[in-house]
C-alpha positions, 0 to 999 in steps of 0.5 A: 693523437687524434679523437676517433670517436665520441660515443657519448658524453662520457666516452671517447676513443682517441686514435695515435702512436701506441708510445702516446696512447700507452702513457695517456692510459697511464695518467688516466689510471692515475687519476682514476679514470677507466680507459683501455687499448682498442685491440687493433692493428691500425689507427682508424680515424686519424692521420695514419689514415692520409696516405690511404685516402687517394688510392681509396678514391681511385677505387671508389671513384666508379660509385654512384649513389642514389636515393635510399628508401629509409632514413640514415643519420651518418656517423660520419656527418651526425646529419641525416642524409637521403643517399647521393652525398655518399660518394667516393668521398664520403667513404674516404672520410669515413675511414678519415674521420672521426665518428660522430656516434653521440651527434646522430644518436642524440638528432635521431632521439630529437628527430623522434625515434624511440627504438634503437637496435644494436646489430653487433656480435655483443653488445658494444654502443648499447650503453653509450645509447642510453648515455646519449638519451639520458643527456638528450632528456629523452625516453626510448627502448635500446635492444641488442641482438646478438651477445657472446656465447649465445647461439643465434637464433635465441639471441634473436628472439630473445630481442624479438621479444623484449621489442614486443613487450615494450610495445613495438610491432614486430612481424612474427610471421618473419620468424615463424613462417607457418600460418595460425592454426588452431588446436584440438582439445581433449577429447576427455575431461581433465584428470584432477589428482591432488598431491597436497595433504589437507589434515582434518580437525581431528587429526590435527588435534591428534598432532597437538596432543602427540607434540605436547606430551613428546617434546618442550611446550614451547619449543616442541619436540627435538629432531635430529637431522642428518647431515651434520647431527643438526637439531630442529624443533618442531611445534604444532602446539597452537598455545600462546606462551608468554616467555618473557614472564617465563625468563624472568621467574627463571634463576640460575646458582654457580656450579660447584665444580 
C-alpha cells in the first residue's frame, strides 16, 4: 500500500491491493473515520506503476520542454517550475508518484496568490483547497467551474460571476463578444397603475363598527375556510383590551351531566 495523494491535512488517497485497501476501509469504519474506494481500474501513484515507467520514457524520450509564459507549481514536485525540468521523466514520475496537491496549494497561497479555480467536471479539490488556506492561515477565493447536471455555459457564468463580485477582473468581452451599445427609452412617459388598496378614514371606521357588531370584541369575527373547515378570526377593531383582568373575573361551575 502506498500514499497517492495528499490533498490537505485532512485527506489522502492511499494506492495498493484491493484485499489491503478493502480491510483499511474496514478499520477506519470502525473507528469512525470516513474513507471510500476511488472508482478506477489501476492504482496510479504506487508501485503498480514500476513496470510502465521505461516503456513511457522510450515514448516520451522525443519531448522537448521549454519555457512557459505562466507559473506552474507542479503537483509532482510541490515546487514552482519554469518548464525545461518537465521532461520524459518528469511525466514517468507523474504517474509514479504520489501527489503533492496540499504542498503546491499551500506554496502557491505563501507565494501570494489568492484566486483558485477548479477546472473539473464537478467539483472535486475545491474543499481540500480551502482545507489547505485555512492550515496555511491564509485568506483567498476558491471557485469551481463546472458541477454535474448543470448545462455548461451557466455553470461558466455562474463562475464568471461570482470572481466579479469578489473583485476579481474578469474580461467580459470574452464571454459576450458584442460591443457596448446604448438603448433607447420610451418615447412616451411611464404608465403608473396602482394595484394596492388604500382605505380612507371613513371606510376604515366603517370596518371597525361593521367588526365590532358582527363577531367577539376581542377575537373579531369568525370565518370559515376551506379546505378543511378551518376557523380564522378576524379583527380591525383597534381597541386595547386587558384579557388578563378578563380571565380572572371569569368563572367556571361542573356540569351536571
Amino acid at each position: 500500500m502506498s500514499g497517492a495523494a495528499g490533498n490537505s491535512p485532512t485527506s489522502c488517497v492511499l494506492a495498493g491491493d484491493p484485499e489491503k485497501i478493502d480491510a483499511l476501509l474496514r478499520d477506519l469504519e470502525a473507528e469512525g473515520i470516513f474513507g471510500r474506494r476511488v472508482q478506477v481500474d489501476f492504482a496510479s501513484h504506487s508501485r503498480q506503476m514500476d513496470p510502465l515507467r521505461a516503456p513511457l520514457l522510450d515514448l516520451l524520450a522525443s519531448i522537448r520542454p521549454g519555457p512557459g509564459e505562466a507559473p506552474l507549481y507542479s503537483t509532482v514536485t510541490g515546487r514552482p517550475l519554469t518548464g525545461p525540468e518537465m521532461d520524459a521523466a518528469y511525466w514517468a514520475d507523474n504517474l509514479r508518484e504520489p501527489v503533492l496537491f496540499a504542498d503546491a496549494v499551500q506554496r502557491l497561497a505563501e507565494a501570494g496568490f489568492d484566486t483558485f479555480v477548479e477546472f473539473s467536471p464537478h467539483p472535486l479539490l475545491a474543499r481540500a483547497v480551502r482545507q489547505n488556506l485555512r492550515h496555511a492561515d491564509r485568506d483567498a477565493t476558491v471557485v469551481t467551474v463546472l458541477t454535474r447536471e448543470t448545462p455548461g455555459r451557466a455553470a461558466l457564468l455562474h463562475a464568471a460571476a461570482e470572481l466579479y463580485t469578489t473583485g476579481r477582473e474578469v474580461d467580459l468581452t470574452r464571454i459576450q463578444p458584442y460591443d457596448r451599445h446604448d438603448v433607447s427609452l420610451p418615447s412616451y412617459p411611464w404608465q403608473h397603475e396602482r394595484h394596492r388598496r388604500h382605505f380612507r378614514k371613513a371606510e376604515a371606521e366603517k370596518n371597525r363598527i361593521r367588526y365590532d357588531s358582527a363577531g367577539h370584541p376581542i377575537t373579531g369575527t369568525a370565518l370559515r375556510l376551506a379546505p378543511g373547515d378551518h376557523m380564522s378570526c378576524t379583527t380591525a377593531s383597534p381597541r386595547t383590551w386587558d384579557v388578563t383582568s378578563s380571565i380572572r373575573r371569569c368563572w367556571t361551575r361542573p356540569s351536571s351531566r
